[in-house]
N, C-alpha and C positions, 0 to 999 in steps of 0.2 A: 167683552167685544171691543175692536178697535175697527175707526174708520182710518184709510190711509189714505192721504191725499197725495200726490207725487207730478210735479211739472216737468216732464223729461221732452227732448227732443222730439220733433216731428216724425224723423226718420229711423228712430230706433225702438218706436212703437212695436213691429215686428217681432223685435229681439225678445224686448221687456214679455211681449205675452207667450211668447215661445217658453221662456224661465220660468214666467208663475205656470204653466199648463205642467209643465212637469215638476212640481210642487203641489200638484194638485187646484193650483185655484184658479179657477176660470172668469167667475162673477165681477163684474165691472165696471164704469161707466166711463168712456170717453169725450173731452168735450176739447172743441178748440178754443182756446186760450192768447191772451196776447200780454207781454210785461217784460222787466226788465230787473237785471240782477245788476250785478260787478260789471256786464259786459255795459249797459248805458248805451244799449245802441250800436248802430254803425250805418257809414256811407256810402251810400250808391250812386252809381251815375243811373241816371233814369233822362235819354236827351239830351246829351251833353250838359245838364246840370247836376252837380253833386247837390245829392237828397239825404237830409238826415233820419234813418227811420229810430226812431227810441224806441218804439214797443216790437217787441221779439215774436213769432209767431212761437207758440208753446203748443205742449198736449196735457192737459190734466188730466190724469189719473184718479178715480176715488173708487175703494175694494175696501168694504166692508168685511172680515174675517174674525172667527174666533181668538181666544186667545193663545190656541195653539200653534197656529199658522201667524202668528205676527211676524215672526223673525225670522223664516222663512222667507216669508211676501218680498221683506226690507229687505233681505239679501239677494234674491232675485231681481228686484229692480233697479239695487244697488250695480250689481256687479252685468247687464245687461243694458244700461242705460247710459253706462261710462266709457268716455270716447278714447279709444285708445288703452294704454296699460295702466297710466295714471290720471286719466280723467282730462276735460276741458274747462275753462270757463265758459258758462251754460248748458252744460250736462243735468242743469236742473238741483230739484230740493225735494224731498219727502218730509211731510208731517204725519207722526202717528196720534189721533186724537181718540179719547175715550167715548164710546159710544155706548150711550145710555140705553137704549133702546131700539127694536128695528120692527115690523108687523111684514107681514108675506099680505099682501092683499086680496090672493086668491083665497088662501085658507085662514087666514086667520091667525097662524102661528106667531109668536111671538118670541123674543131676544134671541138666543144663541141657534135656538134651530129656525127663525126666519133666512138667517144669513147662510146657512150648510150643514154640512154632518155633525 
């Protein structure tokens, strides 16, 4: 079992769950997110003052999946989350983390069939 963590744009959330549905993987968590990569920000006028904002508004990703759907997931998100033909700076990061263990809380189930098929 792997957890996959992924910080992709606001606006391409759509896309990303569009990919994984037809991949099969639905299960998810969404959270709003705020940081900073290569990009380090950038300036707005807010009142005729130039505002420097450093933290980026972001979307986290975390989709726990067997390990048959890993490479799937990462391709999906990979190629659904990337702005244009060759990408942007802040199009985001995915980490693939090993997941020890998961419980379904309703039943009880436990590792590879708490998270799916």
């Amino acid at each position: 079992m792997k957890l996959i963590v992924a910080i992709i744009r606001p606006e391409r959330l759509d896309e990303v769950q569009q990919a994984l549905a037809e991949r099969d993987v639905y299960l998810m968590t969404v959270s709003d997110v705020r940081g900073c990569g290569r990009q380090r920000g950038h300036t707005e006028v807010y009142r005729g003052q130039a505002v420097q904002t450093r933290l980026i508004p972001k979307l986290k990703l975390e989709i726990a999946v067997n390990e048959p759907f890993v490479e799937a997931t990462v391709e999906a998100i990979v190629h659904a989350a990337r702005t244009g033909d060759t990408g942007a700076i802040g199009d985001g990061k995915i980490f693939v983390l090993n997941l020890d263990d998961a419980i379904r809380i309703r039943t009880g189930e436990s590792g590879p069939d708490a998270i799916g098929p």
